[in-house]
C-alpha atoms as an extended CHARMM CRD file, in Angstrom:
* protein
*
        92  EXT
         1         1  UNK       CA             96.3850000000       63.0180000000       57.0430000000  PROA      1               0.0000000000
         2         2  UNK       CA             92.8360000000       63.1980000000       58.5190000000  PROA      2               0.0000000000
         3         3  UNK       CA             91.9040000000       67.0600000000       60.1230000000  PROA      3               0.0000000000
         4         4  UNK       CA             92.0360000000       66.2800000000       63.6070000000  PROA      4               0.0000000000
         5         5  UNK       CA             90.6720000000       69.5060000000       65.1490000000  PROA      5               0.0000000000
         6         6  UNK       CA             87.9740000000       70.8060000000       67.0400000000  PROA      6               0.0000000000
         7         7  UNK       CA             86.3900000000       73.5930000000       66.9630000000  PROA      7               0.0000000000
         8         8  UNK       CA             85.8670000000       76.1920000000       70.6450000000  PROA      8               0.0000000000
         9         9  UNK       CA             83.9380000000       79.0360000000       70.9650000000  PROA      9               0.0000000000
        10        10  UNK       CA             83.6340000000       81.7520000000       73.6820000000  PROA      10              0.0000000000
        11        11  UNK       CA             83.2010000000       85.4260000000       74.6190000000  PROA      11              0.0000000000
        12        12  UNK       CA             85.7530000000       87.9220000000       74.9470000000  PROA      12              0.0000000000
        13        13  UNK       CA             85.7110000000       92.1970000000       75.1550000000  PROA      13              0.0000000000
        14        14  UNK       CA             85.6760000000       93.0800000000       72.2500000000  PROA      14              0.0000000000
        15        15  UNK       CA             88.9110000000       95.8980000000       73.1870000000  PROA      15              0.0000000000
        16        16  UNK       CA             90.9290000000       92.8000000000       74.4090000000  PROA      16              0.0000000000
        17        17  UNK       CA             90.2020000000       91.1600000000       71.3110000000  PROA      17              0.0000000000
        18        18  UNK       CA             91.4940000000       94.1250000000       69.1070000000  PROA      18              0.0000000000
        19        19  UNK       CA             94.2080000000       94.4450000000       71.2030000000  PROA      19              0.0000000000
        20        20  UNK       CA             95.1830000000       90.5870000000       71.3230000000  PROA      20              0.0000000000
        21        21  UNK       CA             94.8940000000       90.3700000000       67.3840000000  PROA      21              0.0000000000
        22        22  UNK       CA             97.4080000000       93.6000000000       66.4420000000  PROA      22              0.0000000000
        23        23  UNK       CA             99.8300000000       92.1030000000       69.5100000000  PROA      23              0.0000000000
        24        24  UNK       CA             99.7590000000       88.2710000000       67.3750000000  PROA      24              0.0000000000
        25        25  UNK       CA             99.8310000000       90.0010000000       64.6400000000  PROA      25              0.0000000000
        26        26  UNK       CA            102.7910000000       91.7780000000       64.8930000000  PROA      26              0.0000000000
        27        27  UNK       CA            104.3690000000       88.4340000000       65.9610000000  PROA      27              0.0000000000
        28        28  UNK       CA            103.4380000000       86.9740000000       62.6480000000  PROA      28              0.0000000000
        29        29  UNK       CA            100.3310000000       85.3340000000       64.5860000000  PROA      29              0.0000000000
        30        30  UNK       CA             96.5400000000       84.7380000000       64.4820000000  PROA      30              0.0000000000
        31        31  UNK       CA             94.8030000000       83.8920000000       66.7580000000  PROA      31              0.0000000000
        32        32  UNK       CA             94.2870000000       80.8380000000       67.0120000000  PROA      32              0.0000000000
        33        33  UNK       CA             97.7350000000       79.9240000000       66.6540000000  PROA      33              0.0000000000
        34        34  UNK       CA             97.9750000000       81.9070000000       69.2930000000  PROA      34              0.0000000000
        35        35  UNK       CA             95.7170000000       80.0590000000       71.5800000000  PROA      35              0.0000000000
        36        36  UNK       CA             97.3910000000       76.7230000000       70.3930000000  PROA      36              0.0000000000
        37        37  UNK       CA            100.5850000000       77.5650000000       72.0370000000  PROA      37              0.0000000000
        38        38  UNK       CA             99.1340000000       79.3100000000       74.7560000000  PROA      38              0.0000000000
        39        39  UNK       CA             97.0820000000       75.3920000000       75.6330000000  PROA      39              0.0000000000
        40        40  UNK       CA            100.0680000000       73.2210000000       74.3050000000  PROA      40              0.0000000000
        41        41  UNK       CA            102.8130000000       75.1660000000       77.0660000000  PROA      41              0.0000000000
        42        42  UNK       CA             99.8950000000       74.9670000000       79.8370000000  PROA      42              0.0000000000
        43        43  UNK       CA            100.2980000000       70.9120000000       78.6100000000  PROA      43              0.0000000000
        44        44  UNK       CA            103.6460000000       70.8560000000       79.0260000000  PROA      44              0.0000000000
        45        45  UNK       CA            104.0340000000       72.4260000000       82.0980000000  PROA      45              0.0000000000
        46        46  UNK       CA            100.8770000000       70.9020000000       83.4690000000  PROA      46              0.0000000000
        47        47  UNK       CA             99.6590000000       74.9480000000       85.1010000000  PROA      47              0.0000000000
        48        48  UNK       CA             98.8620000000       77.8540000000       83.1470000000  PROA      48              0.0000000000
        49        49  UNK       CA            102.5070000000       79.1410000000       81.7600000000  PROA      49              0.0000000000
        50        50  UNK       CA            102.8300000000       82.3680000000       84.0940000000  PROA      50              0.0000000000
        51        51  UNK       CA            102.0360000000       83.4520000000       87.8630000000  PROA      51              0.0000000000
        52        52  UNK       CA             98.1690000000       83.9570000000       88.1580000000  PROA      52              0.0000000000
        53        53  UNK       CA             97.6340000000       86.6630000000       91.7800000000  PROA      53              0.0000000000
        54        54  UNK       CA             95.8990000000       88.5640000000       92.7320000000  PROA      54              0.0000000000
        55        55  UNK       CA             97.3230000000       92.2460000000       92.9590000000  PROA      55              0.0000000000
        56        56  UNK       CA             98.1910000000       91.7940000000       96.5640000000  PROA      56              0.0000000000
        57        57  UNK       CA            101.1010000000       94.5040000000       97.7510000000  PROA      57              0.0000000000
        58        58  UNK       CA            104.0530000000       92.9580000000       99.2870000000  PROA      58              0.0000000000
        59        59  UNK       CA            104.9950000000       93.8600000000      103.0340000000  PROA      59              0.0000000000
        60        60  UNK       CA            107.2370000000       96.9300000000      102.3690000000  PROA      60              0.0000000000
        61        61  UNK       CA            104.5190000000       98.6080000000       99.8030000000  PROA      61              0.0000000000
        62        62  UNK       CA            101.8720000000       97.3570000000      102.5210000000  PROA      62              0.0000000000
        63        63  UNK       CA            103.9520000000       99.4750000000      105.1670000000  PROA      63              0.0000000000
        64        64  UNK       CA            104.9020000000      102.7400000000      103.3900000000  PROA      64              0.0000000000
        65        65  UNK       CA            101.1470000000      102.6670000000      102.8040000000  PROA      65              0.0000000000
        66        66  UNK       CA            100.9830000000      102.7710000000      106.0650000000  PROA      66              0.0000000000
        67        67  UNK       CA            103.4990000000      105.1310000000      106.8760000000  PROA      67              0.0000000000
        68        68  UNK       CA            101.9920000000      107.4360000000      104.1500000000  PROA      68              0.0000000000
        69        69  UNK       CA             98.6130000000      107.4780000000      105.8540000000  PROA      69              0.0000000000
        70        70  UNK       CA            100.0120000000      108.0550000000      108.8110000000  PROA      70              0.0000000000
        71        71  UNK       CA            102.3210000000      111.3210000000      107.9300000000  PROA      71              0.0000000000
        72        72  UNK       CA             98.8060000000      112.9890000000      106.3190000000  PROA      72              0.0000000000
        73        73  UNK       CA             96.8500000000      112.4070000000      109.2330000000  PROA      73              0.0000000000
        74        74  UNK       CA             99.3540000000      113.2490000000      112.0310000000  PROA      74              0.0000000000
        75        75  UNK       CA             99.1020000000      116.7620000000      112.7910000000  PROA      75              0.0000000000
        76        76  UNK       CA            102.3580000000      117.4900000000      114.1950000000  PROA      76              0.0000000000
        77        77  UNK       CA            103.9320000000      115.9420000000      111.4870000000  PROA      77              0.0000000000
        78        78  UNK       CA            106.3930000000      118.4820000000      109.8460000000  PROA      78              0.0000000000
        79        79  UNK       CA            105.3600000000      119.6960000000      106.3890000000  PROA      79              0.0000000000
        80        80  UNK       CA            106.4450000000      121.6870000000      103.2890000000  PROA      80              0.0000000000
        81        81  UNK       CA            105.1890000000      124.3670000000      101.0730000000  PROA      81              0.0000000000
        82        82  UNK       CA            106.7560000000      123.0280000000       98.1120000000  PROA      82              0.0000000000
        83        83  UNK       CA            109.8000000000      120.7510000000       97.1330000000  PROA      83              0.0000000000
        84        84  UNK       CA            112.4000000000      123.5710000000       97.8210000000  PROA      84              0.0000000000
        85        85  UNK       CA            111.6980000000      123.9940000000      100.7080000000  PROA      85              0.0000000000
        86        86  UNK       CA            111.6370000000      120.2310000000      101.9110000000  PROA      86              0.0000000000
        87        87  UNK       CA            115.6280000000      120.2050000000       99.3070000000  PROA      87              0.0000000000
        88        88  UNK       CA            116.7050000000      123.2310000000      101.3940000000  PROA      88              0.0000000000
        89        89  UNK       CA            116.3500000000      121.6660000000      104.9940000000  PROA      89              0.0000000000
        90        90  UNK       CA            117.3430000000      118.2940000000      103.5150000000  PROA      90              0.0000000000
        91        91  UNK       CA            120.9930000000      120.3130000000      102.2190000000  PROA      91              0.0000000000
        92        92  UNK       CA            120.7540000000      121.9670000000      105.8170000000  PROA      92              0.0000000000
């Protein structure tokens, strides 16, 4: 059987790299075995094999943001020394 491969070449951090090559490692991979399965599942599934975002927070995190900024600027907002205090009036 002829060798049918090509060869790639590109530029990666060199700490992702480290990191990459102990994680395929201790899966009893290399790397470029590695990449091969990573481009034969994009194949199959004709997208890249997980959920590419960007870090965007959903609507509840988006509103207790919110409500967070708005309990540290409001100045009649009631506040607590410490968490004991806040426990005591919540067992009150």
């Amino acid at each position: 059987m002829a060798n049918n491969t090509s060869n790639v070449s590109f530029r990666i951090d060199t700490e992702v790299k480290t990191q990459a090559d102990k994680l395929f490692s201790q899966l009893g991979l290399n790397m470029t075995t590695a990449f091969n399965i990573f481009l034969r599942q994009s194949i199959r599934e004709g997208s890249i094999p997980f959920n590419v975002t960007v870090n965007t927070p959903n609507a509840e995190t988006v509103a207790a943001l919110l409500e967070a900024e708005r309990i540290a600027y409001e100045p009649n907002f009631k506040r607590y020394s410490d968490v004991e205090e806040a426990l005591r009036e919540l067992k009150s």
